[in-house]
C-alpha positions in Angstrom: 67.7 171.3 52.9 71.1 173.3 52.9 70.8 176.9 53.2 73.6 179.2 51.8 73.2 183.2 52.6 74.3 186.0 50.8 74.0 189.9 50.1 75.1 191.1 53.7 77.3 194.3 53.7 77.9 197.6 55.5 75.2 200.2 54.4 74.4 204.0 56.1 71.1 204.9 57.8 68.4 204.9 55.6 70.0 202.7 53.2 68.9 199.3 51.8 70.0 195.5 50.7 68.9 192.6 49.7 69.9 189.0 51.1 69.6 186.2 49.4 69.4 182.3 50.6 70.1 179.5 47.8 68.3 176.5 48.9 70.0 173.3 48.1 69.0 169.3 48.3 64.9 170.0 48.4 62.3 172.4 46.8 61.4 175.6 49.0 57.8 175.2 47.9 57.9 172.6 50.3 58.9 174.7 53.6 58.1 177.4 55.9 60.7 180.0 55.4 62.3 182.5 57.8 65.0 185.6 58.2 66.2 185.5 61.9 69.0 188.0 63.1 71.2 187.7 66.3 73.5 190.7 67.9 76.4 188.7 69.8 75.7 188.3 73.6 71.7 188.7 72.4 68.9 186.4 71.9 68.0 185.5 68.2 65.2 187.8 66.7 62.8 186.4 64.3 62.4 189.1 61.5 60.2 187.5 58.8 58.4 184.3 57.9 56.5 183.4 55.1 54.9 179.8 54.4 53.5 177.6 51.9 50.8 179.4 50.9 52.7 182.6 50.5 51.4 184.4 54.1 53.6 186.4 55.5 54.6 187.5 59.3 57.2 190.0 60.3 58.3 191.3 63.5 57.0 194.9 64.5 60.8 196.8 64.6 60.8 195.6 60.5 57.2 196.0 59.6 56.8 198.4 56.4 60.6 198.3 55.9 61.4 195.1 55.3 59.5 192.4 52.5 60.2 188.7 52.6 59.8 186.7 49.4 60.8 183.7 47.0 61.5 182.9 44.1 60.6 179.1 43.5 62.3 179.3 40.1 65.8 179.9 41.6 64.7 177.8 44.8 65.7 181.3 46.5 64.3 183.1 49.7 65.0 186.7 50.1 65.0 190.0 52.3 64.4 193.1 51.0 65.3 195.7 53.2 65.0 199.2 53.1 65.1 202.6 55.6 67.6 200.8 57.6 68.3 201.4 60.9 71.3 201.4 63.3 69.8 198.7 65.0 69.4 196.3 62.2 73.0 195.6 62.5 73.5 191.8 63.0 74.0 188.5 61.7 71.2 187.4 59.5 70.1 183.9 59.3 67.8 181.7 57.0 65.8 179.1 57.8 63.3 176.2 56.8 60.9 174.2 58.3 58.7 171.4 57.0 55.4 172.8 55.6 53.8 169.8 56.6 53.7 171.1 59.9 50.7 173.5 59.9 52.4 176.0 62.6 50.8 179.6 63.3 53.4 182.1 62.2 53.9 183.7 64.9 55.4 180.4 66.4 57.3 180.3 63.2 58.8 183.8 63.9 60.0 182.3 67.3 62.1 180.1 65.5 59.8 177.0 66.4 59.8 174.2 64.1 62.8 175.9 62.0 65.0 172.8 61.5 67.3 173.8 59.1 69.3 176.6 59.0 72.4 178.8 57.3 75.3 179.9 58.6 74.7 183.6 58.2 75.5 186.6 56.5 76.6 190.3 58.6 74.4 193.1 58.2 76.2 196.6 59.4 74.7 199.6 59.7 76.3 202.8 60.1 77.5 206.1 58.8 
């Protein structure tokens, strides 16, 4: 599945956005879906992953600020996030992998058995 991002921008503290990933060439129904950010010269950080059945996992620095959803409809995955921080600055990736592949989310969040992914979209944060 091709995965195009969009919605990243430069927003003060406390502020919020809302990316967007158009899935193309399959249904989303069919995956596991993730956000996944990266700071250059850092490791990738999974933010939020959500899967077939609509369960959700997010990482602890997002939890109660962030909300990962679809819409199957528009075969779109988003992020809504709000309060941001300083350190959500990054580059913001989406990503798929198979849902016929029963994986715990929390490997999911890793990034494990994520096969497809977008090329990103920048997130900057700052007054």
């Amino acid at each position: 599945v091709r995965l195009v991002e969009s919605g990243g921008g430069l927003v003060q503290p406390g502020g919020s956005l809302r990316l967007s990933c158009v899935a193309s060439g399959d249904t989303l129904s069919n995956y596991c879906l993730g956000w996944f950010r990266q700071i250059p010269g850092k490791e990738r950080e999974g933010v939020a992953v959500i899967d077939c059945d609509g369960n959700t996992k997010y990482a602890g620095s997002v939890k109660g600020r962030f909300t990962i959803s679809q819409d199957t409809a528009q075969n779109t995955l988003y992020l809504q996030m709000n309060s941001m921080e300083p350190e959500d600055t990054a580059m913001y990736y989406c990503a798929a992998g198979s849902g016929a592949n029963r994986y715990p989310l929390p490997e999911r969040l890793t990034g494990y058995g994520m096969n497809d992914w977008g090329k990103g979209t920048m997130v900057t944060i700052s007054s």
